[in-house]
C-alpha positions as CSV (number, residue, x, y, z in Angstrom):
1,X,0.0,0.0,0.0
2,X,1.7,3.5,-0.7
3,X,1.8,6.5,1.6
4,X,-1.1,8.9,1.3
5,X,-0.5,12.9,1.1
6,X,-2.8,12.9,4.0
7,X,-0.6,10.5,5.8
8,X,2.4,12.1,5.0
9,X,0.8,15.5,6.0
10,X,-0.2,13.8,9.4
11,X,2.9,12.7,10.0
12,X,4.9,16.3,9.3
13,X,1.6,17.4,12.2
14,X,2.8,14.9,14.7
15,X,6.1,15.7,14.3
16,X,5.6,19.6,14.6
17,X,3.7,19.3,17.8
18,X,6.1,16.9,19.0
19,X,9.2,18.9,18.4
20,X,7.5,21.5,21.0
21,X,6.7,19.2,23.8
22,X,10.3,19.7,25.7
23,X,9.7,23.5,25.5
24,X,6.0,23.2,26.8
25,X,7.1,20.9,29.5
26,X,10.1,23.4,30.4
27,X,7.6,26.4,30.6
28,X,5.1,24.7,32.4
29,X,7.6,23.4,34.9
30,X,9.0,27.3,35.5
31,X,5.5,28.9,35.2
32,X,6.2,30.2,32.4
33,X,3.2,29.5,29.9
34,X,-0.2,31.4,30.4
35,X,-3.4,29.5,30.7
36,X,-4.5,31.1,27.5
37,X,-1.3,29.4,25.7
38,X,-1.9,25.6,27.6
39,X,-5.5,26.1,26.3
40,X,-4.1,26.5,22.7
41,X,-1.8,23.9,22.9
42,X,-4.5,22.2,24.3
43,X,-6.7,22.6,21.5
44,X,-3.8,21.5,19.2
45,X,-3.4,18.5,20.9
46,X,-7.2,17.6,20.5
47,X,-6.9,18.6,17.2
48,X,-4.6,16.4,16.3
49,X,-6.1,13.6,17.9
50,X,-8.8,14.0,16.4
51,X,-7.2,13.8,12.9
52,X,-5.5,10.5,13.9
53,X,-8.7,8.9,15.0
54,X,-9.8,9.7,11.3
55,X,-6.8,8.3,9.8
56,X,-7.6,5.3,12.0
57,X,-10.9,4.9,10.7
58,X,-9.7,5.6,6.9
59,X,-7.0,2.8,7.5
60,X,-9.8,0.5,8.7
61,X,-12.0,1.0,6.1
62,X,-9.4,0.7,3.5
63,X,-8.5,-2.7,5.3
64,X,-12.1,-4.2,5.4
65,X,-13.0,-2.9,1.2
């Protein structure tokens, strides 16, 4: 099976977010990060999650056809 663009463009999304997650840690560890910016990481996060769960499901039904 051959790699999708909207694998590939999930892919470059998980690795974006990841490459942040030592800065947010640092910033949350020195109280450095507003609530307003955790919320909008936050909302990234779910964002993301969500489009995984859909790639899931695409993968599934791709699987099962």
């Amino acid at each position: 099976m051959s790699v999708t663009v909207e694998t590939i463009q999930l892919v470059n999304a998980l690795k974006a977010v990841t490459a942040n997650v030592e800065n947010i840690g640092n910033a949350l560890l020195t109280g450095q990060m507003s609530p307003e910016d955790q919320r909008q990481y936050a909302g990234l996060l779910r964002e993301l999650a969500g489009l995984l769960d859909e790639h899931a499901d695409d993968r599934e039904d791709q699987l099962d056809g």
